[in-house]
N, C-alpha and C positions, 0 to 999 in steps of 0.2 A: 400629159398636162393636167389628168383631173385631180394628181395631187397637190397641183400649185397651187397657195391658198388665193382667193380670189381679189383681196389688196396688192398682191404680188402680181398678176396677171395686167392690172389695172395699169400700174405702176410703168409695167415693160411696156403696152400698146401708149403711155405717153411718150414714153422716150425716144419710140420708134416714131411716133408723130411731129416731136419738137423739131422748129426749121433752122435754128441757131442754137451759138453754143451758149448762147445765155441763158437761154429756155431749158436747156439741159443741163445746163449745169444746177438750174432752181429745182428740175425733176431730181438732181442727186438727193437733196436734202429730205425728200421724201424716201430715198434707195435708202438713207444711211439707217432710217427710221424702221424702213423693215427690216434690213438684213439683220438686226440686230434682235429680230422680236425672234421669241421661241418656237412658233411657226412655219420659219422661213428653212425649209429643209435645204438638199443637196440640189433637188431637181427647181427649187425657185430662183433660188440663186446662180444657176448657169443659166436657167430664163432672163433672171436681169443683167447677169457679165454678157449676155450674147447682143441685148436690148443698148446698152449703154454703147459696145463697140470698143475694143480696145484701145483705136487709135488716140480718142479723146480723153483714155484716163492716163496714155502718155504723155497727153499734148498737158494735163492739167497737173502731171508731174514734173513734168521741162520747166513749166512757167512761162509757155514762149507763147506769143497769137494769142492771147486770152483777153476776155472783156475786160474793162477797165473802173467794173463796180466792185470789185475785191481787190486787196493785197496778192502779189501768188503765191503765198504762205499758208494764205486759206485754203483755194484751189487745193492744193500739194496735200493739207491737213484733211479734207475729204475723201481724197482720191485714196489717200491710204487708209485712211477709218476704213472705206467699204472694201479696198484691197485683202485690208486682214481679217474679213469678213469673208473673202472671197477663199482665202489661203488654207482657211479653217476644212477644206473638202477636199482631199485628195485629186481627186479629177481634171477640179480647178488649180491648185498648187502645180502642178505637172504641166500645165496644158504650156506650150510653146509661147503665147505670148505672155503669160506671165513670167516664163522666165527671162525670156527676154528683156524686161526690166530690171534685171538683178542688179546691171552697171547704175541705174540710176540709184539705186539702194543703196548699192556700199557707195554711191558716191556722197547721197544724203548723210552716213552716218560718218563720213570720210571726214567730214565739213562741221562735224557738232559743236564745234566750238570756234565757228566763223560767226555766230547771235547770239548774242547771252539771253535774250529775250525768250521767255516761258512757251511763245506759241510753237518756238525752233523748238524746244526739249520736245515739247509732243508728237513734234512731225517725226525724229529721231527715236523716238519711242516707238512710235507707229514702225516704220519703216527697221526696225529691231524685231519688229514680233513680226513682218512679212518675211524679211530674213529668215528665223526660227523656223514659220512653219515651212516654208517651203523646203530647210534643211532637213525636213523630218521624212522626204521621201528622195529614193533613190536618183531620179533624174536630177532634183533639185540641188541633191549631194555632188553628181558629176558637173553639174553647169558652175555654182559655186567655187567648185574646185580650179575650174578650166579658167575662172574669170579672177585667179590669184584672191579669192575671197582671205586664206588662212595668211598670208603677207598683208594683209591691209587689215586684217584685224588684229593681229602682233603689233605691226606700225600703231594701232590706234590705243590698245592698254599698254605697249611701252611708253608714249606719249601722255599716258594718263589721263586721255580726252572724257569726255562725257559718257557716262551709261556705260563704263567699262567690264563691269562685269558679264553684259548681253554679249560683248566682244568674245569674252574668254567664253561662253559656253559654248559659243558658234563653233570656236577652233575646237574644243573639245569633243564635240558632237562628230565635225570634219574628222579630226585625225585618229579617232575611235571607227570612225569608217577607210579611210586610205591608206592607215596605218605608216610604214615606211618610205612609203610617194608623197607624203605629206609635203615632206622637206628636200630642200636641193644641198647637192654636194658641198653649197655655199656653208658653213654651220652660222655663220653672223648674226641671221635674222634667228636661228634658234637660242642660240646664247644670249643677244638683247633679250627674247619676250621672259626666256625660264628667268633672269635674272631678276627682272622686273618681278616676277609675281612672286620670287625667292625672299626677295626684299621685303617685299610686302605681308608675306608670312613668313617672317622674321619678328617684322615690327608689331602684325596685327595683333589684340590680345581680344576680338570679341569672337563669337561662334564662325566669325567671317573665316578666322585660321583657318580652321578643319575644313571649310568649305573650300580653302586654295590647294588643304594637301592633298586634295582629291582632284583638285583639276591638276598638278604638278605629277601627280604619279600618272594620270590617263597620259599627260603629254612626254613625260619623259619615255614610258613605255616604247614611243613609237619612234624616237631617233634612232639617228643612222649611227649605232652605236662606236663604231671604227673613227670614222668620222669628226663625232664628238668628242669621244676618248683623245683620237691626238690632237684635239686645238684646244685643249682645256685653259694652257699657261694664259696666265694674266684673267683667267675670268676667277671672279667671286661670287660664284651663284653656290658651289660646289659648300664653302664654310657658310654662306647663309643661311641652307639645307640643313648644314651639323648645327648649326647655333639655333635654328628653329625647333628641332624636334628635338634636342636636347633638353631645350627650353619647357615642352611641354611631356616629355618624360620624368621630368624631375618635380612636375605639378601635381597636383593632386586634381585627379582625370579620373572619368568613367569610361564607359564604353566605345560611347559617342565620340568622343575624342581620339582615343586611345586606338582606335579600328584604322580611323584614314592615317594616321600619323604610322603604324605597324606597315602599313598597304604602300607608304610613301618612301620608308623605310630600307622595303624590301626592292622596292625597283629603282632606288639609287645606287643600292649595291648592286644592281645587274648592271647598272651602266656604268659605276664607278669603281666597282671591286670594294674588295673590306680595307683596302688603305683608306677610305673616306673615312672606317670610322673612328681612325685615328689621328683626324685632322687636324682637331685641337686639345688632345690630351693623350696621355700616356695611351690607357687602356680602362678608364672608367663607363665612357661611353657603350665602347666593346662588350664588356662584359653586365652592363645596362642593358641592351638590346637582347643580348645572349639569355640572358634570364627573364627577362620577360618574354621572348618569344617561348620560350621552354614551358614555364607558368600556363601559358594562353595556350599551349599545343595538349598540355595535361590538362587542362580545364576543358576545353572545347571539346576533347577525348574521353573525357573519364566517365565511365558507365553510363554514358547517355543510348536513346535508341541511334542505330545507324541511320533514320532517319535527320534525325535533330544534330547530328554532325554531319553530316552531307548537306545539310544547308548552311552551314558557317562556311563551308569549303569554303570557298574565298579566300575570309580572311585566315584559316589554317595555313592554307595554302602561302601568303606571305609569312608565314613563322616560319615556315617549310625552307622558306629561301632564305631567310636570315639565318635561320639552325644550319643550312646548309655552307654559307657562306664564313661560317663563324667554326664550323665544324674542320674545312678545308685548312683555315687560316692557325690552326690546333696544329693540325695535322705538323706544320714545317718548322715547329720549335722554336717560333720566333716570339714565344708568347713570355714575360718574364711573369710568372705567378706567384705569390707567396704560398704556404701550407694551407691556408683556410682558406685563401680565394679558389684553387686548385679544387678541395673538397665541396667546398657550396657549387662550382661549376658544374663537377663532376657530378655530385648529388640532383641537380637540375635535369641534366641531359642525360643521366642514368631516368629517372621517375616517366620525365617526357617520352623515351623511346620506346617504355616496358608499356607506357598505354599505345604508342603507335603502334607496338606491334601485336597487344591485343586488339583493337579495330582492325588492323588488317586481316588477323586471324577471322575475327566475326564474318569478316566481308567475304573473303574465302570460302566459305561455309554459307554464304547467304546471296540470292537470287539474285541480287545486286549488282554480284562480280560480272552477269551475262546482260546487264544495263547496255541500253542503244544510245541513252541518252550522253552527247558528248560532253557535258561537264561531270557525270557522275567518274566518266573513263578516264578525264585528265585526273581527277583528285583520286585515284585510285592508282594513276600512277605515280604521279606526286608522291604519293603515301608508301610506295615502293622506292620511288628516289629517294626520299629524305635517312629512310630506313639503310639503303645499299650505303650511303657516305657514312653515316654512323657506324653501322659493321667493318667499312674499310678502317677505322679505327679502334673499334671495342670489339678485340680480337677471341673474348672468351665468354662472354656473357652473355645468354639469353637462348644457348646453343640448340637445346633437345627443342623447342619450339619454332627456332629458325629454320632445322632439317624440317622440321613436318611443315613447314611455310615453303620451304624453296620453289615446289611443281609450281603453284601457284603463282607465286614469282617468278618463274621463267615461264610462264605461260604470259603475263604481263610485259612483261620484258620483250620477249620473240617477238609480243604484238607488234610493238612502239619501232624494233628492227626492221619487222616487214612493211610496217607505213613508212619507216625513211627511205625503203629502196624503192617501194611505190612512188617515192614522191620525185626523190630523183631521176626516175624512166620518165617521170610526168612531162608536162611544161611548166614546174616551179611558178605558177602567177601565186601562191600563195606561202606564208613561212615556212620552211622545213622543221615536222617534226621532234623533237628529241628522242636520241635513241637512246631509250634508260637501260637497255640490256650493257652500250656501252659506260653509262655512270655507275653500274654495278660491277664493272671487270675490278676496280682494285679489290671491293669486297671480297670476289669469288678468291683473287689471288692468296686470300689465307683461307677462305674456306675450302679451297680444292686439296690441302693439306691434309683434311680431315675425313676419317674413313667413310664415314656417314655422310657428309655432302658428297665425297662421290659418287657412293653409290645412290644417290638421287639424280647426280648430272647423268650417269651410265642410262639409269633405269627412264630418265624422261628422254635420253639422247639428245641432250643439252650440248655433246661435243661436237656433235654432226651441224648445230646452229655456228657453235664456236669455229667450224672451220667456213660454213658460210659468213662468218663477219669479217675474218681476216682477210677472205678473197674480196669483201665488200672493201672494206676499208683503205686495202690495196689499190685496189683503183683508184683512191680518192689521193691516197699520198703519195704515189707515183704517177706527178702530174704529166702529162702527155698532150699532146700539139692536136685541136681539134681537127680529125681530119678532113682534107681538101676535097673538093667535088671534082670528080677526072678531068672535068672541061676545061677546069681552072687551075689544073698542076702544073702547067710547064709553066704559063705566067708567075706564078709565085712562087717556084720554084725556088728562089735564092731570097725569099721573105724568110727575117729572124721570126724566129718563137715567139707567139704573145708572152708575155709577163700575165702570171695569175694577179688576180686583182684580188684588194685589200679580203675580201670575203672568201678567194678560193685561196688564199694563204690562210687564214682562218681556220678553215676546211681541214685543210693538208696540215696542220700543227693538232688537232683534233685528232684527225687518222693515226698519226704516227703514234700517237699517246697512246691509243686505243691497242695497234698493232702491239707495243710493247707488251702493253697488260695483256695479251690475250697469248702474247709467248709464254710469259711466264705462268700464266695458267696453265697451257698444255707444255711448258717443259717438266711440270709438276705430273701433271697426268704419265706423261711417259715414263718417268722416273719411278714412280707409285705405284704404279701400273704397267709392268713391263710384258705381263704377258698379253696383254688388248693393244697396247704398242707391238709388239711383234707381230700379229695376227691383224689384228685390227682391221678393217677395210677404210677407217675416219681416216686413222694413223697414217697409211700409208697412202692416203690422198692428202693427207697434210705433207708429207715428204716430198711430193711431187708436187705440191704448190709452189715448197720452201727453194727446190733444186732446180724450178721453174724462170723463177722470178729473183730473187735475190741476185742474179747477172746482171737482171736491168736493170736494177736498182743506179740513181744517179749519186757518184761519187760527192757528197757536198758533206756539209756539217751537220745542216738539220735533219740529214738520213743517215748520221752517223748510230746513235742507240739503236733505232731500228734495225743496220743494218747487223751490229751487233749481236742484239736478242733472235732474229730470225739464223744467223750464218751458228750461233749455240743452238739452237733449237733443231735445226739441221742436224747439227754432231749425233745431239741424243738420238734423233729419228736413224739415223742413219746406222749408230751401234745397235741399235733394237732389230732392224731389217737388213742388218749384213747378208746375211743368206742371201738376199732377195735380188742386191745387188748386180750388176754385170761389169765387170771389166771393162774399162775405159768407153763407160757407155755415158758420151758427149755432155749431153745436161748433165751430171753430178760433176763431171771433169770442169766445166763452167762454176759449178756451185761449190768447189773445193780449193780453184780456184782466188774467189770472190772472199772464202772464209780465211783464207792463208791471210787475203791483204789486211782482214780487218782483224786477226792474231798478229802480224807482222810489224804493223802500222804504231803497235800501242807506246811502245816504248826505243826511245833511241840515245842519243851520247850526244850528237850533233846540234840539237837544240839547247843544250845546258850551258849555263854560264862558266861551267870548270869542264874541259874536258875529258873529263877521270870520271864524271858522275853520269849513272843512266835515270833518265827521268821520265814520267809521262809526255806523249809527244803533246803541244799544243793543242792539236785538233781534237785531241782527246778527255783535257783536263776541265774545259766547262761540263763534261757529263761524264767526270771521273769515279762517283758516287758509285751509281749508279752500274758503270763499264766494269770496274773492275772487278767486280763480283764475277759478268761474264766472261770477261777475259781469262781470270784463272779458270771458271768451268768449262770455257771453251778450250784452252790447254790441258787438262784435266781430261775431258772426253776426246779430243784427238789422241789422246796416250791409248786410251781403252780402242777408240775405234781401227789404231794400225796393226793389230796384231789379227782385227776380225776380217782387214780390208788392205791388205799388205800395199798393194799397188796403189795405193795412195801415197806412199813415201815417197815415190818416183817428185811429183809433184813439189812436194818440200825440197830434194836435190835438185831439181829441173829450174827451179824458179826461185834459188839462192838462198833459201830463208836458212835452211839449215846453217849454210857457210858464213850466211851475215850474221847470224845469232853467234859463233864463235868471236866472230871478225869484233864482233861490239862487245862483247864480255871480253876480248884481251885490252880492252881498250879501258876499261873500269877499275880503276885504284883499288887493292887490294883491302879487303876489309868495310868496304861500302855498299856490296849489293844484298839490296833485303834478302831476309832468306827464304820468303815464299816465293820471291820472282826467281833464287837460284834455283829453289825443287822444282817451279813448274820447269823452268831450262833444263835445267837435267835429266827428268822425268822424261819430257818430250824428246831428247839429242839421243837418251837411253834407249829408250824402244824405237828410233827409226833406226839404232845399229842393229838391234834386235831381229829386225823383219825387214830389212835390207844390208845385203852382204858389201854393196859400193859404199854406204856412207861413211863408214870407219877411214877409208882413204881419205874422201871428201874433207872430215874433220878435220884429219892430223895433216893435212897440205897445210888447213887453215889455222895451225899452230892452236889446235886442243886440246895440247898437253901443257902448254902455260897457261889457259885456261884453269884445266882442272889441276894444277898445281895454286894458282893465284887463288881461287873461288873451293876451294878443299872440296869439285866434286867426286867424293870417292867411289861411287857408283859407275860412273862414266867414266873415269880411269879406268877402271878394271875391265870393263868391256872394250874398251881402244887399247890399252895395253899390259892387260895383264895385272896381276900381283905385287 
């Protein structure tokens, strides 16, 4: 008490004294007079909140039982002067009966435009800055939350009520803290409030803009992005956004401006993709955005200390995503460019990447890179992603620099894979990670071509990671049934499979991508590398992953690539460790099986519109691109692997393929089959006569001499009959 000033002390012994609430409430007008003087600390002011009593600064906010010498507008207008007095000290802000007032809060600002009369704006004012503070500490944040505070402040700036903008910080403040729980599965109430404020920074032309694209980016940030994505039809919030920022990209802007509008930019395209920024024109927008973020990534990058860009992070950090977004959208040839636009583009994001990747190099080299602090670790990875998308397309440039960068890079990379599998053992109450080791597999997919990133994957043992991702990612994309508690089997016993939800299909289309790229990397390795494939200890745990699991694999569409790249990836593993082999040893018999169907499967007669022509089968021709590359190498390497693994031809006669492969090539009009689908036939029909003495019968039962009479293969005749 001895620091309570001594008019503050005076003050509480009358309050405690007065016998009515008229007497007290006349003692407020003296509270309101200190709490406000520069004197009146933490510890005075819980003397007078303790003196006053809570019950009567509810009773004088209700309006209810009160003397009848004031309005209760006055009352009300008091009670919260010394409220946000009170709010101003943590202690107090927190303490239970202040929050327990919050419904009368938002109900005050509920209602601001039930008075037009000026002493209602201040009570609403008032009662806007009680809100405020109390939202600034964390109980205050969960009571708000619990009491639908972010719906009734949507409701109050889509309605355009009074004092709208205290509304939109409140929610901005909220969903910067609960992030994705912000919002219910409902998207309604999110699509009214973003459109509202879309509009509004559409229309605004004062500094108020930039102050909305900054609340628009905090809140789009945090929806339920699936969600939002498929209820878009019929809202117009999406071209309000293109017509806003288009609007003030084409102005004449500084920094000030130019920063929220880049910030606002970038986390549209995370929730809209790069189709937004074609929404209303060709490709001027596109390539608007594409050069300025380029511009702003060289600026922000160029020979400054690594201090003094490590604090723009941020907004780098949004060009990061727009390069990235813009880079991807390159990538699929959907782009129609003329000669000069192509070169200026090209010129942009060649300049931008050769300083990304000297800052990384510096950082590399500099005490930095062992930073605890987690924003310097995200923007450092950042700075490895943006880089890995750019490589997965600028296949030749910047090379001697990128080998002496890679350790470094996969030391970044590894990190970001072992926080996602930390995260997933976890209990998930917070976002999952990004695993940049996976946004860097397409790059590796041409780097592992080359003799010198090898030998840096060899030398850091970057493959032995590589076969921990694929076992990782496996899990993810061969979804499986959580299992049951014993108590509770026979019960559920005849329960269907959950259906993965919109997020674990997410997941599993993410894995499957990942698994592809991480074949193709190590089909490469093994190819390049045949003698650490033959010997190898990685190798021949990757064979035993591939001979493992590919059986389980669920026969569907969206596991068809995968199962592809893994049943090739096999072959090679499997020609490299022939030796190693055993004779009808069960898993590869599963696993050779599994590879027959998805060789077998590609092509057939029965699905064509003329039945003379062999076509791709259906299930095959959405990721035809893509398959037939592995289809022929998978043909291709089954030729090599029968002569090193004879008894695997049993399998091709055991399970028809051989005899259907003839049965459908007699069936094919003469003079219509490609000729690389006749080599690989023939190639393949030729060495199973080769290293088995039954299939020549096999064949010629199944009339393979009209065959190779129809289809001129002369190879194959002469081994079934001769000269």
């Amino acid at each position: 008490m001895a620091d309570v000033p001594e008019p503050v002390k005076k003050c509480a012994l009358m309050l405690k004294a007065t016998k009515s609430d008229s007497e007290k409430f006349a003692a407020l007008f003296m509270v309101t007079k200190l709490v406000k003087g520069k004197d009146c600390n933490a510890a005075a002011k819980k003397l007078l909140f303790e003196a006053i009593g809570f019950d009567f600064m509810k009773k004088l906010l209700n309006g209810k039982n009160l003397p009848n010498d004031c309005p209760p507008l006055v009352y009300k207008s008091v009670a919260l002067s010394i409220l946000t007095c009170f709010c101003q000290e943590e202690e107090l802000a927190t303490h239970k009966d202040l929050l327990d007032v919050i419904p009368t809060l938002l109900e005050i600002v509920e209602q601001a435009d039930d008075d037009d009369c000026d002493d209602n704006l201040i009570v609403v004012s008032e009662a806007y800055s009680c809100l405020k503070l109390i939202a600034e500490h964390e109980p205050g944040q969960n009571a708000l939350m619990s009491m639908s505070a972010i719906p009734k402040m949507s409701q109050i700036y889509s309605a355009q009520s009074f004092q709208t903008d205290e509304a939109l910080q409140l929610i901005v403040l909220l969903v910067k803290k609960f992030g994705k729980a912000s919002w219910t599965d409902d998207p309604k109430p999110f699509h009214a409030l973003v459109q509202r404020i879309a509009l509004d920074m559409e229309t605004e032309h004062s500094e108020r803009k930039y102050d909305l694209c900054k609340i628009l980016s905090a809140i789009l940030k945090t929806c339920k992005r699936e969600i939002i994505y498929n209820s878009l039809e019929g809202e117009i919030w999406p071209e309000s956004l293109f017509k806003g920022c288009s609007d003030i990209l084409k102005s004449k802007i500084g920094p000030k401006q130019r920063d929220p509008t880049l910030h606002l930019i970038a986390t549209t395209l995370q929730v809209l993709g790069i189709q937004w920024a074609f929404m209303c024109d060709e490709k001027q927008f596109y390539l608007l955005i594409l050069q300025m973020a380029a511009i702003e990534v060289r600026m922000q990058m160029d020979e400054k200390k690594l201090e003094a860009t490590f604090r723009n992070a941020p907004l780098i950090q949004c060009c990061f995503i727009i390069l990235e977004h813009c880079i991807e959208y390159m990538s699929k040839d959907q782009l129609d460019l003329d000669a000069k636009e192509k070169q200026t583009t090209y010129s942009a994001l060649k300049y931008a990447f050769n300083q990304v990747l000297a800052v990384l190099t510096r950082v590399s080299n500099d005490k930095v890179k062992d930073s605890s602090n987690p924003k310097d670790r995200e923007f450092i990875k950042a700075t490895v992603r943006v880089l890995s998308a750019w490589l997965a397309q600028e296949t030749t440039a910047m090379r001697p620099a990128i080998y002496k960068l890679l350790p470094f890079m996969f030391k970044v990379t590894n990190d970001s894979f072992n926080e996602l599998k930390e995260w997933r053992a976890g209990p998930k109450d917070t976002e999952p990670p990004v695993d940049i080791l996976r946004v860097m597999l397409p790059a590796l997919c041409h780097l592992v071509v080359e003799d010198d990133a090898r030998k840096v994957i060899f030398a850091t043992k970057q493959d032995e990671v590589f076969l921990q991702q694929i076992e990782f990612y496996f899990t993810i994309a061969h979804y499986k049934r959580p299992p049951i508690p014993r108590a509770e089997r026979l019960k559920r016993m005849n329960e269907p499979d959950p259906v993965p939800t919109p997020e674990q299909l997410a997941e599993m289309k993410t894995a499957r991508a990942a698994i592809c790229s991480l074949c193709n990397i190590l089909m490469n390795l093994t190819v390049l590398e045949p003698k650490l494939a033959e010997d190898g200890p990685v190798f021949a745990n990757m064979f035993k992953f591939v001979y493992e699991h590919l059986p389980e694999l669920k026969d569907t569409p969206d596991n068809l690539l995968m199962h592809g790249n893994l049943a090739v990836l096999g072959l090679l593993l499997l020609k490299q460790q022939s030796k190693k082999v055993k004779q009808n040893d069960f898993s590869i018999c599963r696993y050779i099986q599994a590879t027959i169907r998805f060789l077998w499967d590609a092509y057939n007669i029965d699905e064509s519109n003329d039945p003379t022509a062999l076509v791709v089968s259906i299930a095959y021709k959405e990721h035809w691109m893509e398959l037939q590359e592995l289809w022929f190498l998978g043909m291709q390497t089954m030729c090599g692997v029968l002569p090193l693994v004879p008894w695997i031809s049993e399998f091709a006669i055991e399970s028809g393929w051989a005899e259907g492969i003839v049965q459908t090539l007699k069936r094919v009009k003469i003079g219509t089959l490609p000729a690389n689908v006749k080599c690989a036939y023939e190639d393949f029909l030729s060495q199973l006569v080769d290293v088995n003495s039954t299939v020549a019968a096999v064949l010629k039962k199944a009339d393979a001499l009209r065959v190779c009479r129809n289809h001129r293969m002369m190879e194959l005749g002469k081994r079934l009959f001769g000269d």
